[in-house]
C-alpha positions as CSV (number, residue, x, y, z in Angstrom):
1,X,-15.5,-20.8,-6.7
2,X,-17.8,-23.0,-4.6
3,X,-14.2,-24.5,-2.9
4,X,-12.8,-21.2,-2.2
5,X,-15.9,-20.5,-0.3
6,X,-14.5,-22.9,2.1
7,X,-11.1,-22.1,2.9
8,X,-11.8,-18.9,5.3
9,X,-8.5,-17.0,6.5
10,X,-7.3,-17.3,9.6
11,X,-9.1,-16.2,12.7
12,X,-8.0,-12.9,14.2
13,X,-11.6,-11.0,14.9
14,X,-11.0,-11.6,18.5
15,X,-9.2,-8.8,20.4
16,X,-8.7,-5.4,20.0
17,X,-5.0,-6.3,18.2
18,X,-6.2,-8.9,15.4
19,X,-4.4,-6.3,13.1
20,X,-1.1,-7.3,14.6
21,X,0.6,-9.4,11.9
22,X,-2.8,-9.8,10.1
23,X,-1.9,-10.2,5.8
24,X,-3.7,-7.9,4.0
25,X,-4.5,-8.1,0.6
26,X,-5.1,-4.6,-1.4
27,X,-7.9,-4.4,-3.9
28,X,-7.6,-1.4,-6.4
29,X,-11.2,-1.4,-7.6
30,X,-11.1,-0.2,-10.7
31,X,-9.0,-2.9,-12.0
32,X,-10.2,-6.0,-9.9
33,X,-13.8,-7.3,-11.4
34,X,-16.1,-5.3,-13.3
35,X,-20.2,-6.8,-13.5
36,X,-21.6,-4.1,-15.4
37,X,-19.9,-4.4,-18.7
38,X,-19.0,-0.7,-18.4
39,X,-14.6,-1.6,-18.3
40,X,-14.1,-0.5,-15.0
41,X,-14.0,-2.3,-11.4
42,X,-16.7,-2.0,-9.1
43,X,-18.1,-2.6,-5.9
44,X,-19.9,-5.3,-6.4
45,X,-16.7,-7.2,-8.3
46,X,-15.3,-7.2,-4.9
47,X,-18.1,-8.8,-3.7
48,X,-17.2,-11.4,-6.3
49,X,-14.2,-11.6,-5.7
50,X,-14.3,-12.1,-1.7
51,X,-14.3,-15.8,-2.0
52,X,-11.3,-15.9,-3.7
53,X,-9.3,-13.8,-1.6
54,X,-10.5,-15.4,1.7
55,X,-9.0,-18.4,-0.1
56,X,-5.9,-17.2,0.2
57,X,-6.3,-17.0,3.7
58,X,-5.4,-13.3,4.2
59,X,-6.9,-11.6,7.3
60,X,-8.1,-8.4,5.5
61,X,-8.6,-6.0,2.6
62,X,-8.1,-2.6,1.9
63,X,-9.8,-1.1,-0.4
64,X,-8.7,1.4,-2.5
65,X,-10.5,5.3,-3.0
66,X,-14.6,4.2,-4.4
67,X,-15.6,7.8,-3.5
68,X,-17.3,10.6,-5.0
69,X,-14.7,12.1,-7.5
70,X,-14.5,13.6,-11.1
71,X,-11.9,10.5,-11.2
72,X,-8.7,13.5,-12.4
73,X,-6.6,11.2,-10.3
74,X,-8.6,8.2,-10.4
75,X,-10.5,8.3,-7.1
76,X,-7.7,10.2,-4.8
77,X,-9.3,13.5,-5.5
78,X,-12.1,13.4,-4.2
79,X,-15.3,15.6,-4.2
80,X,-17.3,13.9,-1.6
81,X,-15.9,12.5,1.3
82,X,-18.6,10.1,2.2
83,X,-20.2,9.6,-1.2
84,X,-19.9,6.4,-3.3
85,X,-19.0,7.4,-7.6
86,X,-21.7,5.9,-9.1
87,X,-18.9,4.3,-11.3
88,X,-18.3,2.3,-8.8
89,X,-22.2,1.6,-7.4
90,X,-24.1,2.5,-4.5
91,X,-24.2,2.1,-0.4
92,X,-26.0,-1.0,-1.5
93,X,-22.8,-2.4,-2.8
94,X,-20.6,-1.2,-0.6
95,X,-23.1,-2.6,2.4
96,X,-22.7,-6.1,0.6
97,X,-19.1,-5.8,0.5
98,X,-18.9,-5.3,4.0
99,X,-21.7,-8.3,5.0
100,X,-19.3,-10.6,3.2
101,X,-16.3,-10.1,4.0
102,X,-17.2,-10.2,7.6
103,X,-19.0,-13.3,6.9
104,X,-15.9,-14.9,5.3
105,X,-13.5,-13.7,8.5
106,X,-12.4,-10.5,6.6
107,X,-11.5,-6.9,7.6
108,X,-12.1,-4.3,5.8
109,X,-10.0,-1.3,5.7
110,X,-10.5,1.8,3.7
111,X,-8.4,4.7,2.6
112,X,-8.6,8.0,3.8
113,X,-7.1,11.2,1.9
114,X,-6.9,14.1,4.0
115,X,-4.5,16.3,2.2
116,X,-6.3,17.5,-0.5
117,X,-9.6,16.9,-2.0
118,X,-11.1,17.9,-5.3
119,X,-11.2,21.5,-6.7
120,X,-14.7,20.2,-7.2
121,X,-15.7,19.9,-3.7
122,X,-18.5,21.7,-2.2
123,X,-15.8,23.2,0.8
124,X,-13.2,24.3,-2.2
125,X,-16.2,25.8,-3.8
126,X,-17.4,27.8,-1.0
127,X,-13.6,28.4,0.3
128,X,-12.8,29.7,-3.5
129,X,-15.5,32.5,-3.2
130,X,-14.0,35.2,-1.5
131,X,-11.9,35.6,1.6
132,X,-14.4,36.1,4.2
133,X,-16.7,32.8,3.8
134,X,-17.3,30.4,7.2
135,X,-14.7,28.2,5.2
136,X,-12.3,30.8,3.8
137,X,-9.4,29.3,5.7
138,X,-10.5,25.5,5.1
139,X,-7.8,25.4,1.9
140,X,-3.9,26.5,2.1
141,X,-4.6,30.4,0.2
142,X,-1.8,33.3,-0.2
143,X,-1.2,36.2,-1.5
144,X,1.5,36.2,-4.5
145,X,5.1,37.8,-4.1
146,X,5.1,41.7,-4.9
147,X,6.4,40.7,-8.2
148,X,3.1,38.0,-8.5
149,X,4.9,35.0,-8.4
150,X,4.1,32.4,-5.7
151,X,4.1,32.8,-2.5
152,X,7.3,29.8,-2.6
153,X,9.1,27.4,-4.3
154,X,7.2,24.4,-3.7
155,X,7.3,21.8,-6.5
156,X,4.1,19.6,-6.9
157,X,4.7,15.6,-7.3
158,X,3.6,15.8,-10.2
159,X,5.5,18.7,-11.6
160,X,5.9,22.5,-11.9
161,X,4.8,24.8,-9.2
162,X,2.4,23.5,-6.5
163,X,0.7,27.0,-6.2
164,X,-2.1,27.8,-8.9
165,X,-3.6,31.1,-9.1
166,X,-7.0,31.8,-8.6
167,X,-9.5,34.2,-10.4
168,X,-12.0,34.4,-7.7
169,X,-9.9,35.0,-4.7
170,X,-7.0,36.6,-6.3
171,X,-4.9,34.4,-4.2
172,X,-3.1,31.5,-5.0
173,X,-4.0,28.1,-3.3
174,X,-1.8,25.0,-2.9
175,X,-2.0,21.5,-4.8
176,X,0.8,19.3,-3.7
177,X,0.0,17.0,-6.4
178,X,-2.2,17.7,-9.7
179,X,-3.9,21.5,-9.8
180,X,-7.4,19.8,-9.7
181,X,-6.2,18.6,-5.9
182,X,-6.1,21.5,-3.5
183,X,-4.5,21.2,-0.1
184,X,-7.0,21.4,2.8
185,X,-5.4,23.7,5.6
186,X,-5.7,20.9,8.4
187,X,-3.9,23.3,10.9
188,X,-7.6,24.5,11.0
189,X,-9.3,23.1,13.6
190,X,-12.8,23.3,11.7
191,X,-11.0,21.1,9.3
192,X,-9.9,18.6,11.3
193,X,-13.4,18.4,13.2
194,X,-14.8,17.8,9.7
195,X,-12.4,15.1,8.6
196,X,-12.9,13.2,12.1
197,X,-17.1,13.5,11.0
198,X,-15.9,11.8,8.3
199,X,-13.9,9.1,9.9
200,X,-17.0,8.5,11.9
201,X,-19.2,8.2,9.0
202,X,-17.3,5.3,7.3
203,X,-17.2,3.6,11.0
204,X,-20.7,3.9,11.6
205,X,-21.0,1.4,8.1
206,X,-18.9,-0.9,9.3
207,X,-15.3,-0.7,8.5
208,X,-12.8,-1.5,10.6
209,X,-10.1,0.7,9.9
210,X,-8.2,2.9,7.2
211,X,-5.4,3.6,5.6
212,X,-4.1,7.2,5.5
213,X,-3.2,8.6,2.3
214,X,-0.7,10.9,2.0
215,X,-0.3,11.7,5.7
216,X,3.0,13.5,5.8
217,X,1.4,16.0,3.1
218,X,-1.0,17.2,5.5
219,X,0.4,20.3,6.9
220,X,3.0,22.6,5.5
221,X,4.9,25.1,7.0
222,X,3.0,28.5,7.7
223,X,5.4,31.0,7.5
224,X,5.6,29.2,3.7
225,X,9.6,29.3,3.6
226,X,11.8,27.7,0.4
227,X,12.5,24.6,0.2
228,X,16.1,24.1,0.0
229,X,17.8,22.5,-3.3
230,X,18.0,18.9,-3.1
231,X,21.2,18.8,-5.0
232,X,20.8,15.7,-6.8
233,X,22.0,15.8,-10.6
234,X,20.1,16.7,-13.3
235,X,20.9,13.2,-14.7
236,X,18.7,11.6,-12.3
237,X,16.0,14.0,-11.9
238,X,13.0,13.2,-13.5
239,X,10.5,16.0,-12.2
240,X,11.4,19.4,-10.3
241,X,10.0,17.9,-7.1
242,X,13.0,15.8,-7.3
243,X,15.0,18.7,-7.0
244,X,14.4,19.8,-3.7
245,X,15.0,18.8,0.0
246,X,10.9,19.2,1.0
247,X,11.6,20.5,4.4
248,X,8.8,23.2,4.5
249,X,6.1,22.0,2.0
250,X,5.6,18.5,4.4
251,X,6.3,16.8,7.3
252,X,5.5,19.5,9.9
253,X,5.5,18.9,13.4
254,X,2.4,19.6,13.9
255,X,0.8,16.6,12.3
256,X,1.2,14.1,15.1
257,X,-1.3,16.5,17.4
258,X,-3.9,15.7,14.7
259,X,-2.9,12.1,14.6
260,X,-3.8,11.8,18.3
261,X,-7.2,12.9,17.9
262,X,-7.7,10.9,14.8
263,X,-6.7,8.2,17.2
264,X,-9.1,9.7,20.1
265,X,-12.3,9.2,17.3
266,X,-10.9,5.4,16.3
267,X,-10.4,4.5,19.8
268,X,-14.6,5.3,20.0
269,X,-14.9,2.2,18.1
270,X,-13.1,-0.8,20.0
271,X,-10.9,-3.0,17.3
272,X,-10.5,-0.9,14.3
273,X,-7.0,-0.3,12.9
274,X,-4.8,2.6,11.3
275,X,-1.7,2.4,9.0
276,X,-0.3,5.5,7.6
277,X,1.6,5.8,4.0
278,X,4.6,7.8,4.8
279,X,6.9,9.4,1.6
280,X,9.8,11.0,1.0
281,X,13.2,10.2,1.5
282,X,13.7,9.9,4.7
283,X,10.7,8.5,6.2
284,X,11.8,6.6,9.6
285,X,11.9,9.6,11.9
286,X,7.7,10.1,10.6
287,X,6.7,6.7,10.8
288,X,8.0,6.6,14.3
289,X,6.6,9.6,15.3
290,X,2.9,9.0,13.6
291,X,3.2,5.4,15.5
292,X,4.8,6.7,18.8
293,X,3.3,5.1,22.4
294,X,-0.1,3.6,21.2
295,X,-1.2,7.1,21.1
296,X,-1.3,7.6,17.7
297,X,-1.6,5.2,14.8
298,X,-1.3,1.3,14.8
299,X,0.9,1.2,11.8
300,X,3.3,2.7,9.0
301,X,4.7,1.9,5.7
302,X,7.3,3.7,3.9
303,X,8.8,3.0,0.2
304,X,11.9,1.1,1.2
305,X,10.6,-1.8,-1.1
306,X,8.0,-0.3,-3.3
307,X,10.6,2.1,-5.5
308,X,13.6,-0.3,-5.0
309,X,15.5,-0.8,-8.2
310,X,16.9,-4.4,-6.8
311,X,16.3,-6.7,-3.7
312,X,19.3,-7.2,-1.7
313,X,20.4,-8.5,1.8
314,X,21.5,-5.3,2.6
315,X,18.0,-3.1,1.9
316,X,16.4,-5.6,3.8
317,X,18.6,-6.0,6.9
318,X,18.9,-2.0,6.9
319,X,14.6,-1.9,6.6
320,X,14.3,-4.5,9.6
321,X,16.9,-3.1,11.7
322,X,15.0,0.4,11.9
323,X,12.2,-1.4,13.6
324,X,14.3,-2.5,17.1
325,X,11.2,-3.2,18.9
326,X,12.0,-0.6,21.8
327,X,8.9,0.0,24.1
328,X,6.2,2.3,22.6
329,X,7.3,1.8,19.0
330,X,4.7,1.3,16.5
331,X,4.2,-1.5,14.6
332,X,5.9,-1.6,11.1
333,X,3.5,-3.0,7.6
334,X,5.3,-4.4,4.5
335,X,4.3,-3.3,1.1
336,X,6.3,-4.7,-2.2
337,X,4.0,-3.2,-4.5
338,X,0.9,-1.4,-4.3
339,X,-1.1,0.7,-7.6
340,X,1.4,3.6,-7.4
341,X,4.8,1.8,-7.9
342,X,5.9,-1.0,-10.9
343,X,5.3,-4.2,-9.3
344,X,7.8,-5.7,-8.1
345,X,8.4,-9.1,-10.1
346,X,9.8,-7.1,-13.1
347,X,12.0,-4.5,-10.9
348,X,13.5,-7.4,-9.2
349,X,13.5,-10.4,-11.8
350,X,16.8,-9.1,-13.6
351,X,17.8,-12.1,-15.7
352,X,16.7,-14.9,-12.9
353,X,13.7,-16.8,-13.3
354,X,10.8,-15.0,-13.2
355,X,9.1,-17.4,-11.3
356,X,11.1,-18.4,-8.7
357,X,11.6,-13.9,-8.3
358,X,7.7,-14.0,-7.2
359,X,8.3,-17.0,-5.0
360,X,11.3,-15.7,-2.8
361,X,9.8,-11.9,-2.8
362,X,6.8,-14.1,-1.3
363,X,8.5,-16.0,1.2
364,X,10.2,-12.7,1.9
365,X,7.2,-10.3,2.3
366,X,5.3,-13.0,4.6
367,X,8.5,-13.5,7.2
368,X,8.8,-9.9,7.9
369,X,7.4,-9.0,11.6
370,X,4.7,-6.6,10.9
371,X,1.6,-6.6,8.4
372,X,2.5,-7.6,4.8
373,X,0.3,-6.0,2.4
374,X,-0.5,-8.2,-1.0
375,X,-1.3,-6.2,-3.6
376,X,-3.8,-7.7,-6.0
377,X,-1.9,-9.8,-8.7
378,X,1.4,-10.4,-6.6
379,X,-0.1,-13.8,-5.6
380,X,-0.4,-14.5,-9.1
381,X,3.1,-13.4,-9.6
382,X,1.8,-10.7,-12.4
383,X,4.7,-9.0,-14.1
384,X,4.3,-5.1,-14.3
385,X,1.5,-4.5,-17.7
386,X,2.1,-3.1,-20.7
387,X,0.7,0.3,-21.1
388,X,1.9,2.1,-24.5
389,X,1.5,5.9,-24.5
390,X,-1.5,6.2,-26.3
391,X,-3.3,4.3,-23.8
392,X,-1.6,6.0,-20.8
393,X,-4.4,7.1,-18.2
394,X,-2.0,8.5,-15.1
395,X,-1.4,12.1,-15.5
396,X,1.9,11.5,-13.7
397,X,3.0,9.5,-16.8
398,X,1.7,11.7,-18.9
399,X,3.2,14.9,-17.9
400,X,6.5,12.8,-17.1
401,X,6.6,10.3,-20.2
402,X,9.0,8.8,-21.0
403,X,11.4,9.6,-18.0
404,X,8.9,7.2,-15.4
405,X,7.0,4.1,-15.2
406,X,4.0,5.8,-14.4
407,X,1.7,3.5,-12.3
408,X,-0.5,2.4,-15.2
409,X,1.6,-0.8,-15.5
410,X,0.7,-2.1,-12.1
411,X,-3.5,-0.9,-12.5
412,X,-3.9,-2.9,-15.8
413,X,-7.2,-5.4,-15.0
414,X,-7.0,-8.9,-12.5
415,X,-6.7,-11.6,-15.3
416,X,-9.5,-14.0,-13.9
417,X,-10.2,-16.3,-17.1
418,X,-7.1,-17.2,-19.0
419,X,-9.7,-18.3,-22.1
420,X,-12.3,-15.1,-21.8
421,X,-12.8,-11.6,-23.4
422,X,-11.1,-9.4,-21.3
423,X,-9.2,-12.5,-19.2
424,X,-12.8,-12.3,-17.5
425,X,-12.3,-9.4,-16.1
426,X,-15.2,-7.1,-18.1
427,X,-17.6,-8.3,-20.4
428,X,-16.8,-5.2,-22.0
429,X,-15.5,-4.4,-25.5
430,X,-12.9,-2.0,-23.8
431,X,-11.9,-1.5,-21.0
432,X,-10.6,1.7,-19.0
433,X,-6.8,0.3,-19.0
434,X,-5.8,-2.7,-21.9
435,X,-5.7,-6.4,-20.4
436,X,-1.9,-7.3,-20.9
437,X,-2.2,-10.2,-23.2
438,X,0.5,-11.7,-21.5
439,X,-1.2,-11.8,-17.9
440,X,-4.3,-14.0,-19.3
441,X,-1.6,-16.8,-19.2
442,X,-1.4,-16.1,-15.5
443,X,-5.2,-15.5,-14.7
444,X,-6.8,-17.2,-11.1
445,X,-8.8,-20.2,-13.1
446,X,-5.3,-21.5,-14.8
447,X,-3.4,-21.2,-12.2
448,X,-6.0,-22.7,-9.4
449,X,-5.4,-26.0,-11.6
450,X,-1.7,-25.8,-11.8
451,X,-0.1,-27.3,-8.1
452,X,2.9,-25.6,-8.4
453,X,1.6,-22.1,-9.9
454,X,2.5,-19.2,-7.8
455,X,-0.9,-18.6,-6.8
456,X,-1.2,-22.6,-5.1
457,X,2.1,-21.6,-3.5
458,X,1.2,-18.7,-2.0
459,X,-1.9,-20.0,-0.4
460,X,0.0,-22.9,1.1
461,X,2.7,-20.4,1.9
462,X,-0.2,-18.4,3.4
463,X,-1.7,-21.4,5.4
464,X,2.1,-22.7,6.9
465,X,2.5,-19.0,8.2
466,X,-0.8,-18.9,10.2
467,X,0.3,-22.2,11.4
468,X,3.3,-21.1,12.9
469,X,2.5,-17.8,15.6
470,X,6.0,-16.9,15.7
471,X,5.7,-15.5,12.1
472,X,2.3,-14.2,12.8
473,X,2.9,-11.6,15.5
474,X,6.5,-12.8,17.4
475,X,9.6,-10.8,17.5
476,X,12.1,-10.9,15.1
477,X,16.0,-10.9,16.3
478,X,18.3,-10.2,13.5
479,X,21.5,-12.2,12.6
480,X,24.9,-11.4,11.9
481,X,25.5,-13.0,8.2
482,X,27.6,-12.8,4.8
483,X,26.7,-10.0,3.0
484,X,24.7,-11.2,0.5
485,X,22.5,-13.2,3.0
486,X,19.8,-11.8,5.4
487,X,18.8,-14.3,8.4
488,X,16.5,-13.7,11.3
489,X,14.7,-15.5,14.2
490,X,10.6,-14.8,14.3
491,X,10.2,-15.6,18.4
492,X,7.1,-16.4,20.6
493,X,6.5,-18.3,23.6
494,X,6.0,-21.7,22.0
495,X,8.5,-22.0,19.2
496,X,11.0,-20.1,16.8
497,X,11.0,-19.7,13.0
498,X,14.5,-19.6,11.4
499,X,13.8,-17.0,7.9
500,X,17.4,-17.1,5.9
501,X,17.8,-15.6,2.5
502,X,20.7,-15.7,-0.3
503,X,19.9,-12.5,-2.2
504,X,22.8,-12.4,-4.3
505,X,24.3,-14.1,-7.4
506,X,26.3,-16.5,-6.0
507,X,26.0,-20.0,-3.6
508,X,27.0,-19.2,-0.1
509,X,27.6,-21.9,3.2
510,X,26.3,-20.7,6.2
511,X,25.5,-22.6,9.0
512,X,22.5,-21.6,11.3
513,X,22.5,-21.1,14.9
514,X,23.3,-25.0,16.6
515,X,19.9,-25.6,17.6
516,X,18.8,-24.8,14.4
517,X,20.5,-27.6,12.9
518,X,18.4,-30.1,13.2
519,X,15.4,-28.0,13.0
520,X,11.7,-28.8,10.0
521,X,12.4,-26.7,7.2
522,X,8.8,-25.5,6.6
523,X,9.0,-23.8,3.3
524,X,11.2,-22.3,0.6
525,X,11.3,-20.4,-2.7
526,X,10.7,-23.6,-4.4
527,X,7.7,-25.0,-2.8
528,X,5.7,-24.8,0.9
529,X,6.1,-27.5,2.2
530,X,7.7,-29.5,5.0
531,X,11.6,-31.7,4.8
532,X,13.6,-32.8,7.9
533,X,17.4,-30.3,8.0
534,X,17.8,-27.3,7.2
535,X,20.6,-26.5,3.7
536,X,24.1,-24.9,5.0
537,X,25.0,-23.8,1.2
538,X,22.1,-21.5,0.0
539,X,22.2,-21.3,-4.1
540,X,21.9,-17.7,-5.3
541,X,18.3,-15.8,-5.0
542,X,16.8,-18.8,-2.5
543,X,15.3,-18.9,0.8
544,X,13.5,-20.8,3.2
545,X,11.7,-20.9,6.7
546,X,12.8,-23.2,9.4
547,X,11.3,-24.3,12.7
548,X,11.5,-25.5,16.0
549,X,9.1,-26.4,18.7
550,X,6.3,-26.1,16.5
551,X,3.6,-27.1,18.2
C-alpha cells in the first residue's frame, strides 16, 4: 500500500467547521481487518487499514462501538464506558489509531450510546441492588401494575415487552432493545454529569467528535403512558414494536436540554464535531430540533435511505427538500448504508446492472449538501453477504428470522485479497461472521488494478468533488423536473455544480437551465471524468455532475 500512503484526503483540519461537507467513511471494527488471527476486527486493523482509506480521500472515520462489553449486541451494550474490549486491543491501539489518522489528514469520530448500557455495568449493578443506593435512580425502574404486569405497553426493537422484571429490586427496569441493555434514566442529572465525564474522557485522547447512538431513545415519558396502536396491518408487521405509534417510550421533549449541555462540554474542545442517529418514522421534526441554532449538535441523519426498499426521484427530492437551509438549521449527513441496514447495492439493484447501481448511488450520495457517510465496502460496490441461519450472529435476526434481513449481511468481513484465506481479511481458520465467497471477487487488491472498478471510480469521483467547493460545502437549490428525474444546483461564490439524475426505467429529454448548456460535464455513473456538453436525454438509472466557473 506504499502508493496509497501518498494520496492523503483533502485538507479540512483548519477551522472549527472542517466537518461541514467533510466524507466520512464508517469503519465497523469487527469486520474490517483482523492481525491477531483470532476472526474478529481490531484496533490495530484499522491502523492497517488507514492508508487505504486516506486513499480514497475521505476527510474522516467513524468508528464503530470498541468498548468494554460482554459483545450481547456486539459492542452497543456496553459495560464500560471508557474501557477498550480486549477483543478489540488496548489504549495502545487505539492511541496508534488516532496518531495516524491525524498524520494522514483524518478525523476520527467515535460513537457514543447513551441510552442504555449493559446489565453488566458496574452502575446497573449497584442501581439493581435495592431502591435506596447513591445510583438507585441512574436506570428507568417501576413498580408493576396491581395485577404485576408492566408498568406499560412499550414494545422493545427487538421484540416483546421492553420491561423485564427484576429479582433484586422487585421492580421492573426498561430495555428498549435486547433485555441485557437497560435504559439509563438520563432525566437524572447525576446521569447526565456522568455521561458528559465520559464525553470528556474520549476528548482528552484525541478524538474529534462522535456519533450519538440512539439519541431519540434517551428519555421516555415519566408518567410511563401507552403507546398508542400504530395501526399498520398485520401483513406488514414484522415485530410488535412495529405495532405501535412510540409516542411515549421516545422522543421526549426533554432531550434537546441535555443536547445543549452535551454541546456546552464539546464546545470545551475547539473543532470537534457531533451527528446524531435519529429513528422512527417520522424523524424531521427531531433532527431539527437536536440541530436547532448552533446550540445543539452539528449534524443529523435519519433512515430515509438506509431502509428504502427502492431509489427514486421522488424519495430523494422529498429527503432534500426537508433541508430548506433557513437560518439556524442544522446541517443534514447522508447515510446509504451503515452495519444496521442491508446495503444498499442489492435493495436498489432490481434487475439493472449491478455495477452501474453502486456507481449512480455513488454519484448520488457525494452530490448531496451535507456529510455523506461511506460505509465500509460501498466503495467497493459490495453486494449485501450471505449469512444462512445457522451462522446468524444478530439477535435481531435471530428472534425475527425469517421475516427480516437482520444486519448480518452488511457486517460479513472487508474482502482485502481476492486470492487469500479469508479474502485477507483474518489469518484465521474461522472467522466471527463467514467471508461471502462472492465478495473475494470484489476485494481492494483486485479492484486497485482494475481502472474502471468501482473502487478507482470512487476515488476519482472522491478527488473531482474536493475539486469543485460547490459540492463540498455550497448550497443546494432544487429544480422543478419530470418525475422520474431529480436535478439540483450545489452554489458557492466561485462556481455552480449542475447534479441531474434519471431514476426511473425509462430515457427522458430534459434540458438544463440555459447557462448550463454549455457547461464541463465533470462526472457520471459511467466514469469520473471530464467531456465538453452536458446530455438533454438521460437513459434510465444515469446521472451526472455538471459545472461552470470552475476555477
Amino acid at each position: 500500500m506504499s502508493e496509497m500512503t501518498e494520496m492523503k484526503s483533502r485538507t479540512v483540519t483548519s477551522g472549527a467547521q472542517w466537518w461541514r461537507g467533510a466524507v466520512i467513511y464508517q469503519i465497523y471494527p469487527r469486520s474490517f481487518r483482523d492481525t491477531n488471527a483470532d476472526g474478529i476486527g481490531d484496533l490495530r486493523g484499522v491502523v492497517e487499514g488507514l492508508d487505504y482509506i486516506a486513499s480514497l480521500g475521505v476527510d474522516g472515520i467513524w468508528i464503530s462501538p470498541f468498548f468494554t462489553s460482554p459483545m450481547k449486541d456486539f459492542g452497543y451494550d456496553v459495560s464500560d464506558y471508557c474501557g477498550i474490549d480486549p477483543t478489540f486491543g488496548t489504549f495502545e491501539d487505539f492511541d496508534a489509531v488516532i496518531a495516524k489518522a491525524h498524520e494522514l489528514g483524518l478525523k476520527v469520530i467515535i460513537d457514543q450510546v447513551y441510552s442504555h448500557t449493559s446489565d453488566e455495568h458496574a452502575w446497573f449493578q449497584e442501581s439493581r441492588r435495592d431502591r435506596d443506593n447513591p445510583k438507585a435512580d441512574w436506570y428507568v425502574w417501576a413498580d408493576p401494575k396491581p395485577d404485576g404486569s408492566p408498568p406499560s405497553n412499550w414494545q422493545s426493537v427487538f421484540g416483546g415487552s421492553s420491561w423485564q422484571w427484576d429479582g433484586p429490586r422487585r421492580q421492573y427496569y426498561l430495555h428498549n432493545f435486547l433485555t441485557s441493555q437497560p435504559d439509563l434514566n438520563v432525566h437524572n442529572r447525576q446521569v447526565q454529569n456522568a455521561l458528559l465525564d465520559v464525553a470528556r474522557f474520549w476528548l482528552d485522547r484525541g478524538v474529534d467528535g462522535f456519533r450519538l447512538d440512539a439519541l431519540n431513545f434517551s428519555m421516555h415519558d415519566p408518567e410511563l403512558r401507552d403507546n398508542p396502536p400504530s395501526g399498520v396491518p398485520m401483513s406488514q408487521v414484522t415485530r410488535p414494536f412495529d405495532m405501535q405509534i412510540k409516542r411515549y417510550n421516545q422522543s421526549h421533549a426533554d432531550i434537546p436540554a441535555f443536547l445543549e449541555r452535551i454541546r456546552a462540554t464539546i464546545d470545551e474542545y475547539p473543532g470537534r464535531f457531533t451527528v446524531a442517529e435519529v429513528g422512527g418514522p417520522e424523524p424531521l421534526e427531531e433532527m431539527k430540533a437536536f440541530t436547532d441554532g448552533g446550540k445543539r449538535l452539528d449534524s443529523a441523519y435519519n433512515f430515509d435511505f438506509l431502509y428504502a426498499p427502492d431509489l427514486t426521484a421522488e424519495r430523494v427530492r422529498s429527503s432534500l427538500a426537508n433541508w430548506d437551509q433557513t437560518p439556524g438549521e442544522g446541517w443534514p449527513s447522508w447515510a446509504f448504508s451503515n452495519h444496521d441496514a442491508p446495503r444498499a447495492t442489492t435493495r436498489w439493484a432490481g434487475d439493472d446492472d449491478f455495477e452501474k447501481t453502486a456507481r449512480l448511488s455513488m454519484l448520488l450520495l457525494l452530490s448531496l449538501r451535507g456529510n455523506p457517510i461511506i460505509y465500509q465496502g460501498e466503495e467497493l460496490g459490495l453486494p449485501q453477504g450471505h449469512v444462512a441461519f445457522a451462522d446468524l450472529q444478530d439477535p435481531e435476526a435471530i428472534i425475527n428470522w425469517p421475516h427480516t434481513l437482520g444486519r448480518d449481511g452488511a457486517r460479513t468481513p472487508m474482502p482485502w485479497s481476492a486470492e487469500a484465506p479469508q479474502a485477507g481479511f483474518s489469518q484465521a481458520n474461522r472467522t466471527w461472521l463467514k467471508v461471502d465467497p462472492d465478495h473475494a471477487a470484489r476485494a481492494i487488491d483486485r479492484q486497485s488494478a482494475e481502472p474502471g472498478a468501482v473502487l478507482n471510480y470512487t476515488r476519482k469521483l472522491l478527488t473531482i468533488r474536493n475539486d469543485n467547493p460547490p459540492l463540498v460545502s455550497g448550497s443546494s437549490e432544487l429544480l422543478d423536473t419530470p418525475d422520474d428525474i431529480v436535478a439540483f444546483i450545489r452554489h458557492d461564490g466561485g462556481g455552480e455544480v449542475l447534479c441531474a439524475f434519471n431514476l426511473g426505467q425509462s430515457p427522458i429529454e430534459w434540458s438544463p437551465p440555459d447557462r448550463f448548456k454549455s457547461a464541463t460535464t465533470i462526472a457520471s455513473e459511467a466514469v469520473a471524468e471530464t467531456r465538453e456538453g452536458v446530455l438533454t436525454t438521460l437513459a434510465p438509472r444515469t446521472g451526472y455532475w455538471a459545472a461552470i466557473g470552475r476555477k
